[in-house]
Structures are given as structure tokens and as C-alpha cells.
N, C-alpha and C positions, 0 to 999 in steps of 0.2 A: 420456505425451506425449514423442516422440521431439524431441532439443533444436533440429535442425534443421529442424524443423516450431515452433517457439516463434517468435513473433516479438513479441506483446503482454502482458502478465502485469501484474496490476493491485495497488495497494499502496492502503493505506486507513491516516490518521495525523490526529490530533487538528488540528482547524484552528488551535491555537497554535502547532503547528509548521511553515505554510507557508512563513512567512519565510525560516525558515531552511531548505526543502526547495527554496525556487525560489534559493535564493543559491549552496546549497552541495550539493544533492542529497543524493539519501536515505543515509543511513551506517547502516552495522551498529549494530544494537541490543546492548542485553545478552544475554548467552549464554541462552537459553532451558532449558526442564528438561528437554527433549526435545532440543534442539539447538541450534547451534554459535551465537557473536554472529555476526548477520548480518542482513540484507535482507529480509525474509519475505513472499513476493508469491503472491496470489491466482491463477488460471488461469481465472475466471470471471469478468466487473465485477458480478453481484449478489451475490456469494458477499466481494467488498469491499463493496458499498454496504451488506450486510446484518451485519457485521463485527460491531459493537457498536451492538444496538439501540436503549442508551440514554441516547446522546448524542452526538452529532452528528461527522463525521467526514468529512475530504475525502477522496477518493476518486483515484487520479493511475492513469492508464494511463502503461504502461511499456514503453517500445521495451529486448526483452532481446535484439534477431538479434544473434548473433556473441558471445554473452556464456555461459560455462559456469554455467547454473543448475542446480541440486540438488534432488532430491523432497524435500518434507517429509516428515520420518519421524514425524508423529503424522498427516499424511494425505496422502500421494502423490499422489489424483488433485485433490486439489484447491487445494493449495499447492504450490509448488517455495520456495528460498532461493537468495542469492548473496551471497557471503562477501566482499567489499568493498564501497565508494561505486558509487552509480550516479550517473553524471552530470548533471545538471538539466539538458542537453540531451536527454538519451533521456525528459524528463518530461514529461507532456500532464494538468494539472488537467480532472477532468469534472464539480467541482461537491462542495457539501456535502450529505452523506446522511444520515439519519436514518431508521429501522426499512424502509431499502430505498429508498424514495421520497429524491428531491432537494430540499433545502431550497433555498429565495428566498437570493441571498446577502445580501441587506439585513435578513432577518430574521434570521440570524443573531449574537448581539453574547455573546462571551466570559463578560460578566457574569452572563449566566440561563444560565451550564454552570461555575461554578468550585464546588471541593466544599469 
């Protein structure tokens, strides 16, 4: 995917972390095993809704136009990264997912997903 044909790339994060994604937008992670701390965003939205089957995860479409994002190097065509904050104005919630399909947000409650 050429960067100047990117313009949406979707990220998927436990719904205890909205709070703090609609406040302060998404921030680099820890350094992965594979690669660098950063931003870690889908190029698909089912390849985010499908993320982690087994237990529940929101899902954020991502405005990246004008922003230098990077191929993942454990899969290139289907993740890129970006090595800083993206701003929670480029953020767009599409809902909470679970094994692909969209969860009710009222069925959702913290409590039936703490381990």
C-alpha cells in the first residue's frame, strides 16, 4: 500500500482504554518483539474487529492522510505502525467487537471480561 493512497487504518484496544483514547489519543505501545514502541494499526476493519477473539475490543477507524506510517514487519500487507500519538481528532469509534461481529454497547460491562 502506497502511503499516499492511505488515508484510513484501523486500530483495535480493550474498551478500558477508551477513556483515555477519546481524551488523549492513541500513544505508542511498548516496543514489540518484532518492532519498534508505536501505534500498531490494521489496513482492514475486520482484520481489527477480528483482533482478539476472546474478549471484547473497540475497534477506532483512523484518519492517517499526511501522516508517515510504516509496514509491519511480521505482516506488511496487513498492518502498517506509526511511531508517535495520533491525535483523537483523526479518531472515529466503530463500536465494540467480539469474534468479528459488533457487540450491543449496553451489553458490554467490564466486570464479565476482568481476568
Amino acid at each position: 500500500m502506497k502511503e499516499e493512497e492511505e488515508r484510513v487504518l484501523y486500530h483495535a484496544s480493550s474498551p478500558v482504554n477508551r477513556e483515555s483514547i477519546t481524551t488523549t489519543g492513541l500513544e505508542p505501545g511498548q516496543e514489540a518483539s518484532y518492532g519498534p514502541a508505536a501505534v500498531y494499526l490494521f489496513t482492514e476493519d475486520f482484520l481489527a474487529q477480528n483482533y482478539i477473539t476472546s474478549e471484547p475490543m473497540d475497534v477506532w477507524e483512523v484518519d492517517v492522510s499526511g501522516m508517515e506510517t510504516k509496514e509491519d514487519p511480521e505482516d506488511p500487507e496487513a498492518a502498517r505502525y506509526y511511531e508517535g500519538t495520533i491525535p483523537k481528532e483523526r479518531l472515529s469509534h466503530m463500536g465494540i467487537f467480539i469474534e468479528g461481529e459488533q457487540m450491543p454497547e449496553e451489553d458490554y460491562d467490564p466486570e464479565d471480561w476482568e481476568q
